[in-house]
C-alpha positions, 0 to 999 in steps of 0.5 A, spaced: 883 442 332 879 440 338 884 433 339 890 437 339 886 442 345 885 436 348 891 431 348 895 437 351 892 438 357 896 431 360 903 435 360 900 440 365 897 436 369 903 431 369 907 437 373 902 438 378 902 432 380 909 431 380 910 437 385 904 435 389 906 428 390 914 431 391 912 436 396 908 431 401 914 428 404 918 434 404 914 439 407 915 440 415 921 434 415 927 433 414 929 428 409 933 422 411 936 416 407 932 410 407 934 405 410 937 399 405 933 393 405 939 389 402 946 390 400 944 386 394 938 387 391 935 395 388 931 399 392 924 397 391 916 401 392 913 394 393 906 396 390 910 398 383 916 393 382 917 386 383 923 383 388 927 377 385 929 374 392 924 368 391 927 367 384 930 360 385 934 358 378 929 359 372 922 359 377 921 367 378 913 367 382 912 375 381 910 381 374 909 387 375 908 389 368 903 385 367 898 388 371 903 395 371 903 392 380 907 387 384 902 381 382 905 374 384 903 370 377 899 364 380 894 371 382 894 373 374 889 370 369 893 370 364 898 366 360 905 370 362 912 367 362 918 371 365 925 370 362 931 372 369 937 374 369 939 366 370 935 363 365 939 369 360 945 367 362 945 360 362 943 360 355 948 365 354 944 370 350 945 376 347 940 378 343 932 378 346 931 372 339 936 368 344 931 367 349 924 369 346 925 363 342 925 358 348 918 361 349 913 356 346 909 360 339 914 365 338 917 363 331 921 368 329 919 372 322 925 377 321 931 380 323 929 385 326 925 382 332 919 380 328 915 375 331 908 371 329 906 368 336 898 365 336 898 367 329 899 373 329 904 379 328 908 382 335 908 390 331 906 395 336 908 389 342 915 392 344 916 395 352 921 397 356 921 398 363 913 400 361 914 404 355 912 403 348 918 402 344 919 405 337 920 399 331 926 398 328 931 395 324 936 389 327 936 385 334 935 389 341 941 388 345 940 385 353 946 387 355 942 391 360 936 387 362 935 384 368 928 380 366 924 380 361 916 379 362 912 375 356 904 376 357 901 373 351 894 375 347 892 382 347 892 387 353 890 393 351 887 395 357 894 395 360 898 397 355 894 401 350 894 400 342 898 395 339 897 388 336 893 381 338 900 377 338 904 377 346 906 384 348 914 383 351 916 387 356 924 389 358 925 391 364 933 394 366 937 392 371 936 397 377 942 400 381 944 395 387 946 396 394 953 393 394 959 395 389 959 390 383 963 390 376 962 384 371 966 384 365 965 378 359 968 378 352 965 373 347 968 371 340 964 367 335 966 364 330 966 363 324 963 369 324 969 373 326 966 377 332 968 381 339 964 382 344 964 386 350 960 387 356 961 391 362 956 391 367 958 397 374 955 399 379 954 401 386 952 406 392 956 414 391 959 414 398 958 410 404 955 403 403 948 406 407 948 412 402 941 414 399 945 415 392 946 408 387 948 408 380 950 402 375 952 403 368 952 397 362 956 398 356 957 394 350 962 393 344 960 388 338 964 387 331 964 382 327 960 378 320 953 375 321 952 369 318 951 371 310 958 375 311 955 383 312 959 387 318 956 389 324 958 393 329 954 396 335 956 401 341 951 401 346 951 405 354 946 404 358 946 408 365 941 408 371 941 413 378 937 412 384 936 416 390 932 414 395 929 421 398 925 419 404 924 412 406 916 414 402 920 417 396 923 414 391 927 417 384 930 413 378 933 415 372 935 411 366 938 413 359 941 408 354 945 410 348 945 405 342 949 406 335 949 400 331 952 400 324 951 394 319 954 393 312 948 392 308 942 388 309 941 381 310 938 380 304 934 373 302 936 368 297 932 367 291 928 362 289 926 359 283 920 354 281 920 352 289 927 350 289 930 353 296 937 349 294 939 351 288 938 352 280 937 347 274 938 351 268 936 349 261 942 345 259 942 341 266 947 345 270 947 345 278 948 350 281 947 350 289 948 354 294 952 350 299 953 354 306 948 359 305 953 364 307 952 369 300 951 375 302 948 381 297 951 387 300 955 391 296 961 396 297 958 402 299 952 399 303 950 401 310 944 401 315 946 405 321 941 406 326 940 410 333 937 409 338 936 413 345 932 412 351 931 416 357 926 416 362 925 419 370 921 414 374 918 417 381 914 413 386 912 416 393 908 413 397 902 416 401 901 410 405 901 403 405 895 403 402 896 408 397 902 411 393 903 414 386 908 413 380 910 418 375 913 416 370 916 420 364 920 418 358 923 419 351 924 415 345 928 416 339 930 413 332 935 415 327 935 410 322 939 411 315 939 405 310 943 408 304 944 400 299 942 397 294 937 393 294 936 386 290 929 383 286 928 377 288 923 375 283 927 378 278 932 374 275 936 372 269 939 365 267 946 365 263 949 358 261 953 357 268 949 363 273 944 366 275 943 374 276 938 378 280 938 386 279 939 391 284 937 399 285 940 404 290 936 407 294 935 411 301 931 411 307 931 416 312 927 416 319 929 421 324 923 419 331 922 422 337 917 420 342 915 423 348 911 419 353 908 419 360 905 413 365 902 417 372 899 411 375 895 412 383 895 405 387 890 404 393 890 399 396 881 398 400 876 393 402 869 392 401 866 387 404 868 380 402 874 383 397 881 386 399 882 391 393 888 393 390 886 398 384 891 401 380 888 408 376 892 412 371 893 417 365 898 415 359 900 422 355 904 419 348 907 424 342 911 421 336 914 427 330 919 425 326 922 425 318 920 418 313 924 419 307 924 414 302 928 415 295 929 409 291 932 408 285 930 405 279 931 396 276 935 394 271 932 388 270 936 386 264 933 383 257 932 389 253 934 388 246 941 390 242 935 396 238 931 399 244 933 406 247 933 404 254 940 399 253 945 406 254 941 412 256 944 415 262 940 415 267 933 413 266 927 414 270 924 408 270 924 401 272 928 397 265 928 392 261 923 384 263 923 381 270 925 374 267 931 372 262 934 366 259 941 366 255 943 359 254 948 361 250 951 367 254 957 365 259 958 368 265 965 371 263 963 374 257 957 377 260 963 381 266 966 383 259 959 387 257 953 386 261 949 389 254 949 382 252 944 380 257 940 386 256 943 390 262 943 398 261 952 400 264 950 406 267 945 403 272 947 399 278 947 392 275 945 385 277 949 380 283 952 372 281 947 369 286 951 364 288 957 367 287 957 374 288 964 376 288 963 374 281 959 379 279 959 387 275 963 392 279 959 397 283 959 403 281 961 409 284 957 414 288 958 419 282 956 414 277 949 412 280 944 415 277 940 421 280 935 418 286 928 422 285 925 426 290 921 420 294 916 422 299 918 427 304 913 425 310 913 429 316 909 425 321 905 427 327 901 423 332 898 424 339 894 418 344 890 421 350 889 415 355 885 414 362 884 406 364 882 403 371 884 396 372 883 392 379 885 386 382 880 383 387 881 378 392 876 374 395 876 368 401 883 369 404 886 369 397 883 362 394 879 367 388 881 373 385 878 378 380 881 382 375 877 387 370 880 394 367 877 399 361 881 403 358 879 410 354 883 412 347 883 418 343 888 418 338 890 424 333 893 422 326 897 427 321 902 426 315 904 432 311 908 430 305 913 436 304 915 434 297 908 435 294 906 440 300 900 436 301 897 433 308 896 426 305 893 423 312 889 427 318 884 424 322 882 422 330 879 416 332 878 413 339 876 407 343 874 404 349 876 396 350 875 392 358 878 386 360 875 381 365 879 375 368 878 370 374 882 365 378 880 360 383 887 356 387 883 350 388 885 348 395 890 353 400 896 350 398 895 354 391 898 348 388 892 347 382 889 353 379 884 355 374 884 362 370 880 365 365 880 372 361 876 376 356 881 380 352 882 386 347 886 390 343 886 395 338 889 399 332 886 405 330 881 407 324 883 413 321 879 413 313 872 415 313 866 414 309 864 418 303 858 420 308 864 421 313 861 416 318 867 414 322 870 406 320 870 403 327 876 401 330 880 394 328 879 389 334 882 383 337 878 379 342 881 373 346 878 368 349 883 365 354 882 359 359 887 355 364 890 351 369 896 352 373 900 347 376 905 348 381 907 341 384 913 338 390 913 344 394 913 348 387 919 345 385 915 343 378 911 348 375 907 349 369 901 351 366 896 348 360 892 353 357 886 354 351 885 360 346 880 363 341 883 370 337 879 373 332 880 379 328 874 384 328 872 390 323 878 389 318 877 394 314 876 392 305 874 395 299 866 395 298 865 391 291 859 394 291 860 401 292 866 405 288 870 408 295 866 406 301 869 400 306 866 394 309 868 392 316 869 384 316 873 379 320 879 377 320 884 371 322 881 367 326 887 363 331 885 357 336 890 354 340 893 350 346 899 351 350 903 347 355 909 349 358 914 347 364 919 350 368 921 345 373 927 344 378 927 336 377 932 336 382 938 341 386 942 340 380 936 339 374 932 345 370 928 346 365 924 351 362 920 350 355 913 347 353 909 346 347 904 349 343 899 348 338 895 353 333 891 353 328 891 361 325 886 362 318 882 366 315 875 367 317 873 368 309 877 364 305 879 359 311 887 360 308 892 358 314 896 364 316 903 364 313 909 364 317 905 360 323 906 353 324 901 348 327 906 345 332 912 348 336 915 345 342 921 348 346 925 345 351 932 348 355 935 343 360 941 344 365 945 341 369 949 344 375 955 340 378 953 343 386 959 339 388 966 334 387 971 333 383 966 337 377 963 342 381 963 349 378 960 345 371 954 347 368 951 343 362 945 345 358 942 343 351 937 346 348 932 343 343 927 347 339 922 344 334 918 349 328 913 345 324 912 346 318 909 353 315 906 355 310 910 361 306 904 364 304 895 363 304 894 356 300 891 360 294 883 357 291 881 354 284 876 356 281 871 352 285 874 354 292 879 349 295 885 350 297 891 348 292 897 346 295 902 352 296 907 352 291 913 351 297 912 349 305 918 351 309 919 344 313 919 343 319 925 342 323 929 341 329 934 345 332 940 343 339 944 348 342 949 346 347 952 350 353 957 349 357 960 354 363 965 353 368 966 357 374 974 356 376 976 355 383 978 362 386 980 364 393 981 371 391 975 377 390 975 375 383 970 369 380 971 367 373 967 363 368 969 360 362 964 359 357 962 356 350 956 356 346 955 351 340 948 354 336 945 348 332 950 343 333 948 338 328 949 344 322 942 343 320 941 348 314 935 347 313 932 350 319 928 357 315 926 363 318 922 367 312 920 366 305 916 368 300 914 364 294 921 367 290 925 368 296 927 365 303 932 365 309 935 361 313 937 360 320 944 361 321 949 354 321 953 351 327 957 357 330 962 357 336 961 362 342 967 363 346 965 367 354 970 369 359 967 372 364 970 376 371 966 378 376 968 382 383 
């Protein structure tokens, strides 16, 4: 096809570039090792990567990845939040969840670090080191992340396709000048869970050597919160060589396994109720502790994750250098569970029973994709420019196979055939059951006597699963039907052109990009030999934004942007015209504040986000489309990070967002009016406490929606069946340096999670489902550094 011609050429192109700018330091000299600018920090390309030497306690002043150069973020027109390494290790954090929800309208909506922020969901917004990460089941480990940059609203002109949300970038940790080794062990209870991190590295050979590496490490076992094992093994290794001082090379790869025992599955819920069930002779069931956990014998997710990437960077001048960068990605993710029914239950006199099926998932992904980025540095006139001109070559192939089994949803009659057939093909028996009459202990006697076929997976005791049917062995289980075997193919064709220009001695600045986008789309499904998906589709989007420092000191500043992202259209028309591409456009004003010699730092800030070209049935005309607009979010959004005093940090802030459909005006689900976060820390510099840090952290969601108010008949909005309520989370920190006069340094910690036990703090639901945030949880941190 004519889009496959042409999504190849990057890959030569690419290699030519690489070798042209390789050879230009090497050619008629000797290459001799830079000199290292400290012993303490990575080598940098100024132009490329962002130094942390002005870094004072959680305030970091530069991103890179925002404007894919060293910007500081006072000269950015955009609301961007960046989360250091002394913020995660304050908050001792493990997990990207640990420190994105102390960014202001980020709410937690899974596992698997999912998020609604502005109203909108984070899918495709996932980067590390500028690299678009494939999405995946579980929460991403940091234990090799230096920093983490959070630039909300769309940014498609910078980082291509994707969602309208935030886009959250990863940065690792870079090879340093100076032989380092950190080591921390961390024990939670009452989850019963171990935790190892090694952090490693160094110059190869002398201290002045061209060559650094660093290695991170981590070993995790234990439960999570519902009582379902989890284990990862992670590897993470960087290499730099320093070949000239105008040349530099970087080589990243990290290796994650993960393995849990089942899914995290959400408790069932009846008639709103999310505490418990009343059943018809009057009996409380209640769930207490909500720690049930639904996984049976036998249950595993288990997913790898690999990623390698080379960075080149060489700079022609001062004024122009190049970066190329090269990277693959790969997913092997495996569910092999059974899997609950959550609005499928059946009431006995003393319990209530959920169906299972088994099932299996399979993906197997690789990603190959490749950033070359030119950075030139000129004036013209009254305006210093720094325009960054690039090329971004993406290809993902992989396997997705899906294999499910059938329901026994129980209730079939003592008469019906579907009662002892070996392995039906078919979901059997009704959704919902009532045997008033029936006690639990009869019922483990014969499961048919509440209409549950015994050579199916049978149902779990929500409230008490122990006490539920055995699990039947794997060759007892029914046969699992083929499931479509797709083999997806996809390749992204980008150029883009992005400049930052500054005005008047740097007091106005003027940022203003477009990108160029041309996608090929193909699923071939191998079980019924049929191509099910196959298109093109290609988009132009811009961005524009200003800012004005209202006096020299840059202490007061005004910022605004126009903004858009997209996701591409693959259906047709009958007359095959192509359908346009699904949009989000932002519209963003703010002020920047940044007052006692830059000691209390913050911004306010005004959005509108609407959602274009969605793409729904036409009512009119069997097969045809119409394109129309989505959600509509508005908000405001106010944050802080401030050094009050030399002992006093805090970083946190609020926000206000108002998400709803722009047809029937329902409130998006999942996103709350009101968020307010905060994380305080107090250092004890000096006397008889010094060493001691206390922090406390206090998170407030407000109330949300499980799903769109539903209408009457004469278009008002009924009430939702349930809201998850709002509520208020604390977390403490304590860390205590011990007094050493030797080479090693070590820091005792404890971190308590929802101290005040709140068990009513929700993450997701449904209206027959929910889950919560886990109870109060000890962390136990030694750590040793030398």
């Amino acid at each position: 096809m004519k889009a496959n011609n042409l999504l190849l050429q990057p890959a030569s192109l690419c290699s030519g570039l690489f070798m042209a700018a390789l050879s230009m330091p090497l050619s008629g000299q000797t290459v001799a090792p830079a000199p290292v600018p400290s012993e303490d920090e990575p080598i940098t390309m100024s132009v490329f990567e962002v130094s942390t030497d002005n870094d004072i306690g959680y305030q970091s002043t530069r991103a890179a990845a925002v404007t894919r150069m060293d910007t500081p973020i006072e000269d950015i027109p955009m609301n961007v939040t960046v989360l250091n390494q002394e913020f995660m290790e304050d908050t001792l954090a493990r997990t990207m969840e640990d420190v994105l929800e102390y960014v202001p309208g980020f709410v937690s909506t899974s596992n698997n670090d999912a998020w609604v922020v502005r109203g909108f969901g984070n899918a495709n917004t996932k980067f590390l080191n500028g690299f678009l990460q494939q999405e995946s089941i579980g929460k991403v480990s940091i234990a090799n992340i230096e920093r983490v940059e959070v630039l909300k609203g769309p940014a498609a002109v910078l980082f291509g396709q994707g969602g309208y949300a935030a886009t959250v970038n990863r940065v690792t940790k870079r090879p340093l000048g100076k032989a380092h080794t950190q080591i921390r062990g961390s024990y939670v209870s009452p989850l019963d869970a171990f935790r190892v991190e090694l952090d490693h590295g160094g110059p190869i050979g002398s201290q002045g050597s061209p060559f650094r590496y660093r290695i991170n490490a981590v070993y995790d076992d234990g439960d999570y919160w519902r009582e379902i094992t989890h284990q990862e093994k992670a590897y993470a290794g960087s290499f730099s060589w320093q070949m000239s001082k105008k040349t530099l090379l970087v080589l990243d790869y990290v290796d994650v396994v993960e393995t849990d025992g089942g899914a995290v599955w959400r408790q069932p819920m009846w008639q709103g109720d999310p505490d418990g069930f009343t059943l018809p002779n009057g009996m409380r069931l209640e769930y207490g502790d909500n720690r049930q956990g639904y996984a049976a014998e036998g249950d595993q997710r288990r997913w790898k994750r690999g990623f390698a990437m080379a960075d080149f960077q060489h700079a022609f001048s001062e004024n122009l250098q190049l970066r190329i960068q090269f990277s693959r990605d790969t997913k092997d993710q495996l569910y092999e569970e059974h899997q609950p029914s959550q609005g499928s239950l059946t009431f006995l006199q003393d319990a209530v029973l959920m169906p299972r099926r088994w099932r299996t998932r399979t993906q197997d992904i690789t990603n190959l994709r490749s950033r070359n980025e030119l950075v030139a540095k000129f004036s013209t006139g009254p305006a210093e420019h720094r325009l960054l001109a690039g090329i971004s070559w993406d290809q993902s192939s992989g396997l997705v196979w899906n294999q499910d089994g059938r329901y026994n949803y129980g209730g079939l009659r003592a008469n019906d055939a579907n009662l002892n057939l070996q392995w039906p093909t078919r979901n059997v028996g009704r959704r919902l059951n009532h045997y008033p009459n029936l006690t639990l202990a009869e019922f483990l006697t014969d499961v048919r006597l509440a209409g549950f076929n015994p050579n199916m997976p049978g149902p779990i005791n929500v409230i008490n699963p122990a006490l539920s049917p055995r699990v039947l062995s794997e060759s007892e289980r029914p046969p699992l039907l083929a499931g479509a075997r797709n083999l997806d193919f996809s390749k992204n064709l980008e150029y883009y052109l992005a400049d930052v220009a500054s005005f008047f001695d740097g007091r106005y600045f003027m940022t203003g990009g477009v990108r160029r986008t041309e996608t090929y789309d193909r699923r071939y499904n191998s079980t019924t030999d049929r191509v099910t998906r196959e298109g093109t589709a290609d988009s132009t989007t811009y961005s524009t934004g200003l800012v004005w420092h209202l006096n020299r000191s840059k202490n007061a500043t005004l910022y605004a942007n126009l903004n858009s992202s997209f996701n591409p259209e693959f259906r047709l028309q009958p007359d095959d015209t192509p359908l346009k591409p699904e949009e989000g456009n932002q519209k963003e004003a703010g002020l920047r504040y940044s007052l006692k010699d830059n000691r209390i730092q913050g911004m306010f800030s005004v959005y509108e986000i609407i959602q274009q070209n969605v793409a729904i049935p036409d009512s009119s005309r069997d097969d045809w489309f119409i394109q129309i607009d989505g959600l509509r979010s508005r908000g405001f959004e106010a944050t802080v990070n401030s050094r009050f005093t030399e002992n006093w940090s805090v970083m946190g802030g609020y926000s206000y967002t108002d998400s709803r459909d722009t047809t029937t005006g329902a409130k998006q689900r999942y996103s709350p009016y009101h968020m307010f976060t905060a994380f305080n820390t107090y250092r004890f510099r000096d006397g008889r406490l010094k060493g001691l840090d206390l922090s406390l952290g206090s998170i407030f969601i407000g109330s949300r929606p499980i799903e769109p108010a539903p209408r009457n008949s004469l278009g008002a909005a009924t009430t939702p069946l349930w809201t998850m309520p709002g509520e208020w989370r604390f977390d403490g920190v304590v860390k205590y340096k011990l007094p050493t006069s030797g080479k090693v340094n070590y820091t005792i910690g404890l971190k308590v999670a929802n101290l005040l036990d709140n068990q009513n703090i929700f993450k997701l639901g449904d209206r027959v489902s929910y889950q919560r945030q886990p109870g109060r949880t000890y962390a136990f941190n030694l750590s040793a550094r030398f």
